[in-house]
N, C-alpha and C positions, 0 to 999 in steps of 0.2 A: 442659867444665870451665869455670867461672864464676872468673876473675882480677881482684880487684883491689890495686891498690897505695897505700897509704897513710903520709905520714911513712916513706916509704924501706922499710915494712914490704908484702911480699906474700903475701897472704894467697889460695889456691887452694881448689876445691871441687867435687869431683866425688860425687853423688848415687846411689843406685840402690837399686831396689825389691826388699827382701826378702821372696820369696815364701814361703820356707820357716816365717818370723814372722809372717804374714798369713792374716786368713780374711775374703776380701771378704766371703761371706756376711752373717756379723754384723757389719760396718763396723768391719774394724780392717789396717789398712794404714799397715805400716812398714816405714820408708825407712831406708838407713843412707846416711854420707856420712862422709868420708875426709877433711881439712883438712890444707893445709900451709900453715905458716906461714914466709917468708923472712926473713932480718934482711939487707937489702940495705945497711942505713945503714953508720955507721963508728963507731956507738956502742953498746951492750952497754945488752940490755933484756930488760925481764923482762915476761910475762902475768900481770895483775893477776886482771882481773875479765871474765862475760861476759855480755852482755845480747842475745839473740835473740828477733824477732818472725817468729811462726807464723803464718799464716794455711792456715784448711782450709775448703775449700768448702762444708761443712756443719756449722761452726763459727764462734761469733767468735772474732778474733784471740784469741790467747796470748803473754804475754810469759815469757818465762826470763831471769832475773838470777842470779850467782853468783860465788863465786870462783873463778878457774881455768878449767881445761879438764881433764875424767876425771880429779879427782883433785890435778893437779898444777897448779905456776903457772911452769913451765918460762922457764930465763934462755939469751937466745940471745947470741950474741958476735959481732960482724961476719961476715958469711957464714955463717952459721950457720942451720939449718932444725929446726924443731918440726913431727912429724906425727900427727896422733891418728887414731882414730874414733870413732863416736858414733851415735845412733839419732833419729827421730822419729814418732811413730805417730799417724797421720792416722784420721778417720774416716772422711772420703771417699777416692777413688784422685787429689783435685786437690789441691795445697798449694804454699806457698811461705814459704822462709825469708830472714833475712836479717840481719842485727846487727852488732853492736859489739867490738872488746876495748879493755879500759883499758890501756894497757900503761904503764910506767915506765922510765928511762932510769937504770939503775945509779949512772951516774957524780954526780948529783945528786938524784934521785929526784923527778924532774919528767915526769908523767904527760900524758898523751895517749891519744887515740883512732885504734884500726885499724878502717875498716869490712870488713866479711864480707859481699862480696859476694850481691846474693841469687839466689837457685837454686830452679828448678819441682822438686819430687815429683809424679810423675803416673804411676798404674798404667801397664805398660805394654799392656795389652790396649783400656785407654780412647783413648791415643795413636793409635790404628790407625784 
């Protein structure tokens, strides 16, 4: 699981290859991956935006920008935890991701950046 912490915010990331969604055959290899995000600070924030860069072996990078996370822009309160999950489909079995969130601070609405840690997709048949 890939942890980092940023502005009092931790952000966690554990990855894994969905084979039932995959047909290496015709190059299509997707990963799900599971986020938690921690509000360690003493102040009350909310998920803005998110900006994630892809890299696939048999690809150039890709960027994703957007509002939110699946949907929502979730407000955490001191001690408080946000957990999603979410997909990415490679077309090789090599990848790696990594990005951003904007986040906001309620009490003034003074924004800042959480980084997202970044984390291998890699088939596990190739790993061996």
């Amino acid at each position: 699981m890939a942890t980092q912490v940023t502005h009092d915010i931790r952000v966690s990331v554990k990855a894994t290859y969905s084979e039932e969604q995959s047909d290496p055959k015709v190059g299509r290899f997707l990963f799900s991956y599971r986020i938690r995000i921690e509000n360690r600070s003493g102040r009350t924030v909310q998920l803005l935006r998110r900006h994630w860069h892809i890299v696939d072996s048999l690809q150039g990078p890709r960027e994703i920008k957007g509002p939110g996370v699946v949907g929502e822009t979730p407000v955490l309160p001191p001690g408080e935890q946000f957990t999603y999950s979410s997909f990415c489909d490679l077309r090789s079995g090599f990848g790696r991701m990594n990005g951003s969130y904007r986040m906001r601070h309620t009490d003034d609405d003074s924004t800042f950046d959480v980084t997202i840690p970044a984390f291998d997709l890699i088939y596990p048949i190739a790993g061996n």
